[in-house]
C-alpha positions, 0 to 999 in steps of 0.5 A: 874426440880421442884423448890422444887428440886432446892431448895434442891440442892441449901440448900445442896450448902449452906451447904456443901460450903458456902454461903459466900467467901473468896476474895480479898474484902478488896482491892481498887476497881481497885485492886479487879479488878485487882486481879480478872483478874489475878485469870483467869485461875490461882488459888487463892494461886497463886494470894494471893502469888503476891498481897503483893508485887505487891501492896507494889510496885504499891499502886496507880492506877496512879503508874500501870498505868504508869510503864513499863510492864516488871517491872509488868510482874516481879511481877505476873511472877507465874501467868499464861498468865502474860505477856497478863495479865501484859498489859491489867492491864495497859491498863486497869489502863490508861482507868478507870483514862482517861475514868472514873475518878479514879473510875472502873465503876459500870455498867456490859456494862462499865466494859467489855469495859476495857481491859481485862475484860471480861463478867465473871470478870465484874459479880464477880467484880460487886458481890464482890465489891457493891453486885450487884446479877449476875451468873458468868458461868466458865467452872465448872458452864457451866458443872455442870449447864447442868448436872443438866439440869438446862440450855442446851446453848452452850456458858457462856452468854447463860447459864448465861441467863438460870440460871438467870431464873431458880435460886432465885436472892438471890443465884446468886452470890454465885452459881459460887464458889460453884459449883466451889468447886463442879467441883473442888471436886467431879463433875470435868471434866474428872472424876464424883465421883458420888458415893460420889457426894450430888447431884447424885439423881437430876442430869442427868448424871447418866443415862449415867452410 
């Protein structure tokens, strides 16, 4: 794909998503992390229904950190896995108070190294937080990527790699949501709406119809 192509897909992107996001910003930085964690594999609407109450019951690093992990389970119950997610935002509490002194660390390397994070939320975290430029490939990013032929690797970090590459490091962190939407929306994964998709005439899929 030439990069005139890219850039036509990436202005439509702007356009039709956005080039900003809503987000748990406003919150401490071990709370972003937190809410970022929760938000695997659940949506947004389920984690913005918890995070009041959650918050209002532990508003410290130091009260998560040493509660009882049914009492967190309570609190984020609608949320899916929250019995693991319940244990690792503990976890991952106590290690950012022993290990880096009250404060999430900046570096991708440190992040994933607290339970819990993975690859995927140590780049949103490091994006939303302090604006560090990072691709973050879920399954939406890994599909949509490779049906634009944009990167052809088997795995999130392989891919994430290639669209470091293909991609300007200006449209790094939002590519993610954006092609969120799109997987959501259009380009999801049992079904292509390729009549009403923006970017039918680049992507590679269509041959296959």
């Amino acid at each position: 794909m030439t990069k005139e192509a890219i850039k036509q897909i990436l202005s439509i992107l702007d356009k039709e998503y956005g080039t900003t996001k809503q987000g748990f910003l406003h919150y401490a930085d071990w709370q972003l992390l937190l809410a970022i964690m929760l938000s695997a594999q659940s949506t947004d609407k389920q984690v913005y229904e918890v995070l009041p109450e959650l918050w209002n019951r532990f508003s410290s690093i130091w009260q998560m950190a040493e509660a009882h992990v049914e009492e967190i389970e309570d609190y984020i119950r609608t949320i899916g896995l929250y019995k693991s997610k319940a244990k690792h935002m503990k976890q991952c509490c106590k290690q950012i108070i022993e290990e880096y002194a009250g404060k999430v660390p900046k570096d991708i390397e440190e992040l994933v190294k607290l339970s819990g994070v993975g690859r995927k939320t140590a780049t949103l975290f490091l994006a939303d937080a302090y604006h560090i430029p990072g691709v973050t490939v879920d399954t939406h990013v890994l599909r949509i990527a490779k049906r634009l032929g944009w990167a052809n690797g088997k795995n999130p970090i392989q891919v994430e790699k290639e669209l470091m590459q293909v991609l300007p490091k200006e449209n790094w962190n939002r590519i993610n949501f954006q092609l969120i939407y799109h997987g959501r929306s259009i380009c999801t994964a049992r079904k292509c709406y390729c009549d009403r998709c923006y970017l039918n005439q680049w992507c590679e899929k269509i041959s296959d119809y």
